[in-house]
N, C-alpha and C positions, 0 to 999 in steps of 0.2 A: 439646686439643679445646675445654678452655674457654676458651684465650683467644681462637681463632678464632673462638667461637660468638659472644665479645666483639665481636670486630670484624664480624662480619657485622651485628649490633645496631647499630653504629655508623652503619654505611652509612645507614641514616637523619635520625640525629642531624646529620649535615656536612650533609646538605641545606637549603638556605637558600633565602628566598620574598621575592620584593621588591613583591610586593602588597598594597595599601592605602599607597603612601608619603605620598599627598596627603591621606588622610581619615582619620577619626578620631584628632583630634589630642588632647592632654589640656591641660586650661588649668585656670591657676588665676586667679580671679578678682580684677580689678585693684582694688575695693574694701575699703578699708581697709589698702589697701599699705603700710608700713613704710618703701618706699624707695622712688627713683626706678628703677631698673633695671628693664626691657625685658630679656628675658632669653627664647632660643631655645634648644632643643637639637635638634643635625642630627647624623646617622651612622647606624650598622648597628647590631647587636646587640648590643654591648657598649655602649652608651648608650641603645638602647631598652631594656633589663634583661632579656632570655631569659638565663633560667634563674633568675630573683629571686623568681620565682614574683609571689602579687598583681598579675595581667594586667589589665589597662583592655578591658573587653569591643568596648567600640566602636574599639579600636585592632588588629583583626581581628588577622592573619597577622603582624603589625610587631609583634606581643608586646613594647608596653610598658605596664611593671611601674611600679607604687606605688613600691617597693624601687628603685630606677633611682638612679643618683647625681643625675642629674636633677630627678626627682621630690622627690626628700629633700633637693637643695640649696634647693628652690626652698620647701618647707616648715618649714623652719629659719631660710631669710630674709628671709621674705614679699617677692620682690621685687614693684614694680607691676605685670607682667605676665610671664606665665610660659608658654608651647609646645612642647611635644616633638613634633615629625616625624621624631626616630631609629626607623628601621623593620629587622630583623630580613633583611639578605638584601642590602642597600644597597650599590651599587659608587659613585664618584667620581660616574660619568656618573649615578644617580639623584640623586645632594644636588643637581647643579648642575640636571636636569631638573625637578626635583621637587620637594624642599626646601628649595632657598632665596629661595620665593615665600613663607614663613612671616618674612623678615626684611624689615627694613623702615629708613626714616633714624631711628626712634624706638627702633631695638635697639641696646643697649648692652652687652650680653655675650651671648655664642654657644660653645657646646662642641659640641665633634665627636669622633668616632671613627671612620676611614676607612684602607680599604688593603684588607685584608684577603681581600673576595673579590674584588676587582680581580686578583690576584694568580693567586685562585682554591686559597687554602689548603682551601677543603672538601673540593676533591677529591684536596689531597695529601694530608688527613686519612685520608680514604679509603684511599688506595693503600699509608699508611703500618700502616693497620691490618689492609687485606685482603689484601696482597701480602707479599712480600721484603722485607727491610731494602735489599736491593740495589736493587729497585727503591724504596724510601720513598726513600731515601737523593738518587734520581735524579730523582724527582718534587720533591722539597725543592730539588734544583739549579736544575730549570729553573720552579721558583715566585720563586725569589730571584732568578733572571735578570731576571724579568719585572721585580723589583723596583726591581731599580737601572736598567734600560732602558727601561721603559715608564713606570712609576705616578710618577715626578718629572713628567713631563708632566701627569698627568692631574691631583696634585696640585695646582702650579701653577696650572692652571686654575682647580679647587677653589677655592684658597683666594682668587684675584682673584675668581671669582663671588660669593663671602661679602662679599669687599671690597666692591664693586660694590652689592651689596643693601643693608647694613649699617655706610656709610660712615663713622660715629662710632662700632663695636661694638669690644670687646677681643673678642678671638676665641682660644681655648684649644683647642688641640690636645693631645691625651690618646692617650698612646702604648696596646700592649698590654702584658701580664705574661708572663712567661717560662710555657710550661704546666706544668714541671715541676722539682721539687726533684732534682738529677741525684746531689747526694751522699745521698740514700735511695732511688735506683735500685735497688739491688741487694736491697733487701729489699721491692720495691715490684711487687705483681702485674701483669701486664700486656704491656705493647711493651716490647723489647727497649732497653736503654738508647742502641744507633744512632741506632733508633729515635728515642728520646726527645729526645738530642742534636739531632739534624737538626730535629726538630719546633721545639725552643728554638731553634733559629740562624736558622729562618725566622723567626721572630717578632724574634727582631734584626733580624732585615735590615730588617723593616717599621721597627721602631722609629727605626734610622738613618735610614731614609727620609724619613718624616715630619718630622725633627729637621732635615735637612739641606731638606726644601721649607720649615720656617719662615727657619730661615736665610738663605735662598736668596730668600723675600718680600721680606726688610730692611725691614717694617713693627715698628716698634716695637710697636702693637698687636696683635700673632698671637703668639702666645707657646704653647712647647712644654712639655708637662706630663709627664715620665717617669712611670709608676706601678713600675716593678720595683723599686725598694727599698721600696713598701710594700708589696709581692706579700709580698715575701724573707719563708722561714718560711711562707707559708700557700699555698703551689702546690699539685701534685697531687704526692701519696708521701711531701706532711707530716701530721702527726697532724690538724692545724687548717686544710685548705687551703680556700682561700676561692674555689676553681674545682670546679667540676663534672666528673669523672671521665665515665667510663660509665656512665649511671643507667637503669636497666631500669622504671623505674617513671615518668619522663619525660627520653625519647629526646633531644627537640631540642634541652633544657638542657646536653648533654654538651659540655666543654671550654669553656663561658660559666661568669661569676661567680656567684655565690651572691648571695644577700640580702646577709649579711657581706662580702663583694666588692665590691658596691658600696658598701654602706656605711660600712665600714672600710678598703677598698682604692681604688675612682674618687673618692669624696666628698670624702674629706680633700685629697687632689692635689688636685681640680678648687678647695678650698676655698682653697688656699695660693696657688693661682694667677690667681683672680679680680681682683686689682688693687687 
């Protein structure tokens, strides 16, 4: 009873919101810049920071976070100009609608995080927690269909619109992390480790994906940023995991990074892959 009581909590949490992607942006100011770089960041929830907590109030429903890899790269290396338009809910079709009027010929680095609900994982989340294993299992197959048949097109598009906007940017693509440590499944409260499995394979599949549209660019400048070996050791079912479980005390953060997630987990990637 209680882990269903779990899952029906959740059904909130997978819900995602892709309003305000145009407005309230956060900027850091180009005076006294350190460096030349122009620096954007575009994607969903894992680059605007849900669940990093310290929200940017005028960044409404797009809950981006101070805590944001973003945020923090852009604070460490004073670049000349800094914008987050990563909003909390974002498919393919919002960056290309919506945010990549924030880039410009003067942007020189761009990060993204993209796929995810294009795919529509919130509501395998869902099904994974309110339902069957049998059906998680079946909800997971046809997420990952969508993967490999649809989202290569849309990324594509994606990342020629970035091109197109941002003609001199390096542009950084930032995979996701695995959700969960599968060898402390067994002592780990919650979805059944099927469960758990299928959750992690859909988050492969994405990963592939993403890796094979930079590939598939052949722009020297777009370059693919793995984060799961910096995950490794801080998933969900380790002592130290730097993802948000089920948090009854804030719902929407569930299955997004922590402060320490970004911090310790997107920042460093994004750091080693800047250029």
């Amino acid at each position: 009873m209680i882990v269903r009581i779990s899952r029906v909590i959740l059904t909130t949490a997978v819900a995602v919101t892709t309003a305000g992607l145009v407005t309230a942006v956060s900027v850091l100011p180009a005076a006294g810049a350190a460096s030349s770089v122009g620096y954007v960041a575009l994607g969903d929830s894992y680059s605007s920071g849900l669940g990093a907590g310290s929200y940017i109030s005028s960044s409404g429903s797009c809950d981006r976070s101070t805590n944001a890899y973003p945020e923090q790269w852009a604070a460490a290396n004073s670049p000349a100009s800094f914008v987050s338009v990563a909003c909390a809910g974002a498919t393919t079709s919002d960056v290309i609608g919506s945010q990549v009027s924030a880039l410009s010929a003067a942007t020189t680095l761009v990060s993204i995080t993209i796929g995810g609900n294009d795919a529509g994982f919130s509501g395998v989340m869902q099904t994974c927690v309110l339902k069957s294993t049998s059906s998680c299992l079946s909800a997971v197959a046809t997420a990952k269909s969508v993967v490999t048949s649809q989202l290569p097109a849309s990324l594509a598009s994606t990342l020629h619109a970035i091109r197109q906007h941002a003609p001199g940017a390096r542009i950084v693509v930032l995979g996701y992390p695995d959700l969960y440590d599968l060898s402390k499944s067994g002592t780990c409260i919650g979805l059944s480790t099927q469960d758990r499995t299928a959750l992690n394979s859909g988050a492969e599949a994405l990963d592939s994906a993403l890796l094979m549209a930079v590939k598939t660019a052949a722009d020297p400048g777009i370059v693919y940023a793995d984060v799961r070996g910096q995950f490794a050791t801080h998933e969900i079912c380790d002592s130290g995991s730097w993802l948000h479980s089920v948090n009854l005390l804030a719902i929407s953060s569930s299955y997004h990074p922590t402060a320490s997630g970004q911090k310790l987990g997107y920042q460093p990637v994004f750091s080693r892959n800047t250029g």
